[in-house]
N, C-alpha and C positions, 0 to 999 in steps of 0.2 A: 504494500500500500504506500503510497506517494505522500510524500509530505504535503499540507493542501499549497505551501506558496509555490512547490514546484508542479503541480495540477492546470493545464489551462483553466479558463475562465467554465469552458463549457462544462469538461470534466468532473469539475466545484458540483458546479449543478444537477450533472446527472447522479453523482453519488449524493448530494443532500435530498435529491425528489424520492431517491432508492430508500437514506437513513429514515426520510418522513415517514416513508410506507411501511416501515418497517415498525417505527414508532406507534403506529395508528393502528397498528394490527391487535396491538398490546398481549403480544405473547411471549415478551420478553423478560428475564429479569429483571429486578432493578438493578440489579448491578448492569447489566448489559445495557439495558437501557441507558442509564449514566455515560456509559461507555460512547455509546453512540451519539447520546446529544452532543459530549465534548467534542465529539467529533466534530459532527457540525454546526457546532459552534468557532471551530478554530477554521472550516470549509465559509464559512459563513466574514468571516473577519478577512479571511486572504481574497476573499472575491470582492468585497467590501473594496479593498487598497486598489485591485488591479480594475477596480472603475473608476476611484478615485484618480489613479492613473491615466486612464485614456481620457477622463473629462479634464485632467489636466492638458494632455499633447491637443483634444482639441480646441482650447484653449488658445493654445501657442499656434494653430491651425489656421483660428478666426483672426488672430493678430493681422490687423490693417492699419497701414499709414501712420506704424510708432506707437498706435491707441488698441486695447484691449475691446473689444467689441464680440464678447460673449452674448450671443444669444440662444433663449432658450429650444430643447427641439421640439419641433413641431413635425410628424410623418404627414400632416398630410398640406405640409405649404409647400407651393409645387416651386419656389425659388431656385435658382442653381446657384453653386458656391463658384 
């Protein structure tokens, strides 16, 4: 098992949607149980950072003419960058 900050973004995901189901079944210890929140909980904090990250680079993306010009996203404004 991968340590979660070496885990792509998606990877995070697919095994917290997996820990959920797993949690929600409740046929688990508690000890196992524990086991697996901390899991995803520390899956949950590393995926956290690695959004933090990309809304940072886009950030640095939006950068125009010297001035930070973040805006926020919208999927369905049909603008081009």
């Amino acid at each position: 098992m991968k340590k979660p900050e070496n885990q792509s973004f998606e990877e995070s995901i697919t095994e917290l949607e997996d820990i959920v189901a797993q949690l929600e079944q409740g046929e688990l210890s508690l000890e196992d149980s524990m086991k697996l929140f901390e899991r995803g909980l520390a899956l949950s904090q590393a995926s956290q950072k690695k959004l933090d990250t990309a809304e940072q680079k886009i950030q640095i993306l939006l950068n125009k003419n010297g001035e930070q010009q973040l805006a926020p996203f919208n999927p369905s404004d049909d603008t081009e960058i």
